[in-house]
C-alpha positions as a printed Julia matrix, in Angstrom:
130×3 Matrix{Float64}:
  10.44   -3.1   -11.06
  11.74   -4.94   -8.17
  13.01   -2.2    -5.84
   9.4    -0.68   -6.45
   8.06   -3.91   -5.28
  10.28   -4.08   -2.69
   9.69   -0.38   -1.74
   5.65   -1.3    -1.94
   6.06   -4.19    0.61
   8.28   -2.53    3.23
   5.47    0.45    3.03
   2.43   -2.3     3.18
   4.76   -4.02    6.15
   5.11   -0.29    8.08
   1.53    0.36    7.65
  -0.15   -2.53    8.66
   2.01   -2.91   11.43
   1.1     1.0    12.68
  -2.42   -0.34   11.95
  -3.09    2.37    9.44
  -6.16    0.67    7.79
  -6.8     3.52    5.63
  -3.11    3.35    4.61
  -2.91   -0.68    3.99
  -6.56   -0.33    2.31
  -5.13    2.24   -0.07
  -2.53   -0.18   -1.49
  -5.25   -2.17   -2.46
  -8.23   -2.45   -5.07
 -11.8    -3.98   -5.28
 -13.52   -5.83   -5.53
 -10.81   -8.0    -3.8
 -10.11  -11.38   -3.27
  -8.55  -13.0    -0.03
  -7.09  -17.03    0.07
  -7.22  -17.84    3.79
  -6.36  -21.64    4.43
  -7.62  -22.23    1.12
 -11.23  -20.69    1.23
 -11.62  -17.65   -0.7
 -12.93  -14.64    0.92
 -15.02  -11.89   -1.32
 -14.47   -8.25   -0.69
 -16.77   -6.48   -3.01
 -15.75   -2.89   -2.16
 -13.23   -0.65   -0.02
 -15.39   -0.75    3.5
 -15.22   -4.63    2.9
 -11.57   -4.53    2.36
 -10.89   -2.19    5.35
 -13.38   -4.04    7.71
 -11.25   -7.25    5.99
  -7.88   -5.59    7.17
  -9.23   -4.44   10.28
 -10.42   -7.56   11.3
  -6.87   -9.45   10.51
  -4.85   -6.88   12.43
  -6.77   -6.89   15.69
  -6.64  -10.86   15.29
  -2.64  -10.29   15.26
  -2.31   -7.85   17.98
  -4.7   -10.02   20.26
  -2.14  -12.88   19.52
   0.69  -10.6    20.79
   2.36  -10.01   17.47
   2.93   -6.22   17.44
   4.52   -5.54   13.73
   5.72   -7.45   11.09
   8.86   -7.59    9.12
   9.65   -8.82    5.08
  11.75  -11.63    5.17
  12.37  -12.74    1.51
  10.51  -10.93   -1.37
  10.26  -13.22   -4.62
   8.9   -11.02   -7.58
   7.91  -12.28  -10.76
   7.82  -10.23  -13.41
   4.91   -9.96  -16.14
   5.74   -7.23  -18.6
   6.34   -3.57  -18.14
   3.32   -3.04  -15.81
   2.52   -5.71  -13.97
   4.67   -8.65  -11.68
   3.47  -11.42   -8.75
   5.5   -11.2    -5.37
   5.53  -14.07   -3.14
   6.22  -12.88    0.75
   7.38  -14.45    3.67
   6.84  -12.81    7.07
   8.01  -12.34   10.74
   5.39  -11.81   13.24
   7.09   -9.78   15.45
   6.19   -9.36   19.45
   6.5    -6.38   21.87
  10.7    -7.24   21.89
  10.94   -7.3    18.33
  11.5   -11.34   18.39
  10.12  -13.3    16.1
   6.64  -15.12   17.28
   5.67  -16.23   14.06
   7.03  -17.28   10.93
   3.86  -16.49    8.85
   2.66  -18.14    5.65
   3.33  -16.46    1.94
   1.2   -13.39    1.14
   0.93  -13.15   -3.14
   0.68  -10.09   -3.89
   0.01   -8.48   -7.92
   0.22   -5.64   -8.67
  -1.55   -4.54  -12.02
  -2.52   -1.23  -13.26
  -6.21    0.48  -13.33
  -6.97    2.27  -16.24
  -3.14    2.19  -17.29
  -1.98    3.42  -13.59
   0.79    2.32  -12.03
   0.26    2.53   -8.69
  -2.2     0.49   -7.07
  -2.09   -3.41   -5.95
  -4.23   -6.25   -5.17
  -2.64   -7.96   -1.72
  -4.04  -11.72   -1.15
  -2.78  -14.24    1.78
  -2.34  -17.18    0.03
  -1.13  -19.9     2.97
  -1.03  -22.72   -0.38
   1.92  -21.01   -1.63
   5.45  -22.81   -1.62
   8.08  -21.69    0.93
  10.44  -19.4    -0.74
C-alpha cells in the first residue's frame, strides 16, 4: 500500500501545483475537514472543498511559490484498506528552489462504500516533523 500512497501524493503534488482544482478536489471526499494552525475548517460539500483548494493555491502562488515537491512520505498502515500519511513539503519558486519548507499535511485515505480509491487530504501544521 505504500507505493499507492506514494503514487497518490506525487499525483495530489502535480495537480495542485498545475492548479487543477477539479483534479486535487477529486482526490478528496466530503464533507471534509481542514486543521489550519489548529482551527478546524468545515467543508460540507465538493464546491466548499474546491472553493477551499482554490482559495489555498492562489494564497501560494501570490506568495511566489509556483509548485510543490514531496519530501518525506511517512505512511501508516491500518488494515487492508485504509493507512494515515504524514507529508512534508517544498514550496518551490519560479527556479525550482526551495522557498518554503511547509508544515505536515495528514492525509487518510479510507474507502466509500468499500472503494478504494478516494482520500480525505487535511493540513495538519500540529503534526511532528518527520
Amino acid at each position: 500500500m505504500t507505493k499507492a500512497i506514494d503514487a497518490l501524493i506525487h499525483d495530489y503534488a502535480g495537480r495542485y501545483s498545475a492548479r487543477d482544482l477539479e483534479g486535487v478536489t477529486d482526490l478528496c471526499l466530503w464533507p471534509f475537514l481542514a486543521i489550519r494552525e489548529g482551527a478546524t475548517i468545515h467543508l460540507p460539500d465538493r464546491a466548499a472543498v474546491r472553493d477551499h483548494f482554490m482559495a489555498m493555491i492562489d494564497a501560494y502562488r501570490d506568495a511566489g511559490y509556483t509548485s510543490f515537491a514531496p519530501v518525506a512520505i511517512d505512511t501508516r498502515e491500518l488494515g487492508e484498506r485504509a493507512a494515515f500519511a504524514t507529508v512534508r513539503w517544498h514550496a518551490l519558486d519560479r527556479d525550482g528552489n526551495v522557498a518554503r519548507d511547509t508544515r505536515p499535511t495528514t492525509c487518510s485515505r479510507r474507502p466509500p462504500a468499500g472503494a478504494f480509491s478516494r482520500t480525505q487530504i487535511t493540513s495538519n501544521p500540529q503534526a511532528s516533523p518527520l
